[in-house]
C-alpha positions in Angstrom: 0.0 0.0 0.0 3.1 2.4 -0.4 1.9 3.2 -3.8 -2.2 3.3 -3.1 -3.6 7.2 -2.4 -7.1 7.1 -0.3 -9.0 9.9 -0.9 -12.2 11.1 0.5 -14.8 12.3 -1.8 -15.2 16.3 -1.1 -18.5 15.7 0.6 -17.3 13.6 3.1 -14.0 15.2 3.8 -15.4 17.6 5.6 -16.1 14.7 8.8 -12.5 13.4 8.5 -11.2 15.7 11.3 -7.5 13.4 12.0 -4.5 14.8 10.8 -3.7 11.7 8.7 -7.0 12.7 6.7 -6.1 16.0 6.4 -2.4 15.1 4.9 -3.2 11.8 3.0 -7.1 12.5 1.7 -8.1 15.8 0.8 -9.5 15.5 -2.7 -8.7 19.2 -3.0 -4.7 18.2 -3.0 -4.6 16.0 -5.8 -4.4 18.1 -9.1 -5.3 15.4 -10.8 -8.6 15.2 -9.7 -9.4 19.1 -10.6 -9.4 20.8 -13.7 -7.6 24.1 -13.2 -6.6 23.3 -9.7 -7.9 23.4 -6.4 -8.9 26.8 -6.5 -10.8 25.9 -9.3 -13.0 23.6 -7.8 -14.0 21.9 -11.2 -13.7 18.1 -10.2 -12.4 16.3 -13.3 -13.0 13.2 -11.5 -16.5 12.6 -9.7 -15.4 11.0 -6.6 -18.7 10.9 -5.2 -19.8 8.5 -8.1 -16.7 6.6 -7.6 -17.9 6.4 -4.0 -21.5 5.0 -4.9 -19.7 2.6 -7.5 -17.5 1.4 -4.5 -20.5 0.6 -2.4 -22.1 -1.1 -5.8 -19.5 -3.7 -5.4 -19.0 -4.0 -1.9 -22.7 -5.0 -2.1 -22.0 -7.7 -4.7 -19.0 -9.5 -3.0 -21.0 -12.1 -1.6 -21.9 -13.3 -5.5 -18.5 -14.1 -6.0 -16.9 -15.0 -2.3 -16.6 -18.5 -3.1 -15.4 -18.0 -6.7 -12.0 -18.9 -9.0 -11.0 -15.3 -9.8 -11.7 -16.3 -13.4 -15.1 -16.8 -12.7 -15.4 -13.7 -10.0 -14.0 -11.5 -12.4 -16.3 -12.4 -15.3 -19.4 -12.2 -13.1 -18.5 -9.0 -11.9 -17.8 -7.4 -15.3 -21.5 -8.9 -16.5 -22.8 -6.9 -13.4 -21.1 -3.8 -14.1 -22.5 -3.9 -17.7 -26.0 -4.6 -16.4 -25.9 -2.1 -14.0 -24.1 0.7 -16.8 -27.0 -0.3 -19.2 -30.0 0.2 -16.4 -28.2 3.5 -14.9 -28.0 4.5 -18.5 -31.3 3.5 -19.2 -32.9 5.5 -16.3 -30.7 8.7 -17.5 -32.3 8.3 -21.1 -36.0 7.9 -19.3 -35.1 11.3 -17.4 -34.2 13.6 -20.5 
């Protein structure tokens, strides 16, 4: 984990009070994440998506516990493109 950056989507930053949090996973200090920088405040990345995403496949672990990580990976990439196609679907219904 040397290598691995955790960061705290912007919303809830705010309840990560710790110095640790404040060095390590302020979404605000990673350029990469903002277009035009901080001060900006454009998020190039949505990490509040990426949070909702992360708690999508937390909830789906327990499909694939018990798997090879042949299979585990190729069920999870089947539920990902379902899940794409109905979130998709459900934008399209809303325009």
């Amino acid at each position: 984990y040397k290598t691995v950056t955790f960061v705290v989507d912007r919303f809830h930053f705010r309840m990560h009070r710790d110095d640790f949090c404040a060095e390590h996973c302020d979404p605000a200090k990673f350029k990469e994440l903002t277009s035009g920088g901080p001060a900006n405040g454009k998020e190039r990345f949505n990490t509040s998506a990426a949070e909702q995403c992360a708690k999508w496949f937390d909830q789906t672990t327990h499909l694939i516990r018990f798997h090879e990580p042949v299979q585990a990976d190729f069920i999870m990439w089947c539920l990902a493109d379902l899940r794409n196609a109905d979130i998709q679907n459900r934008i399209s219904k809303k325009k």
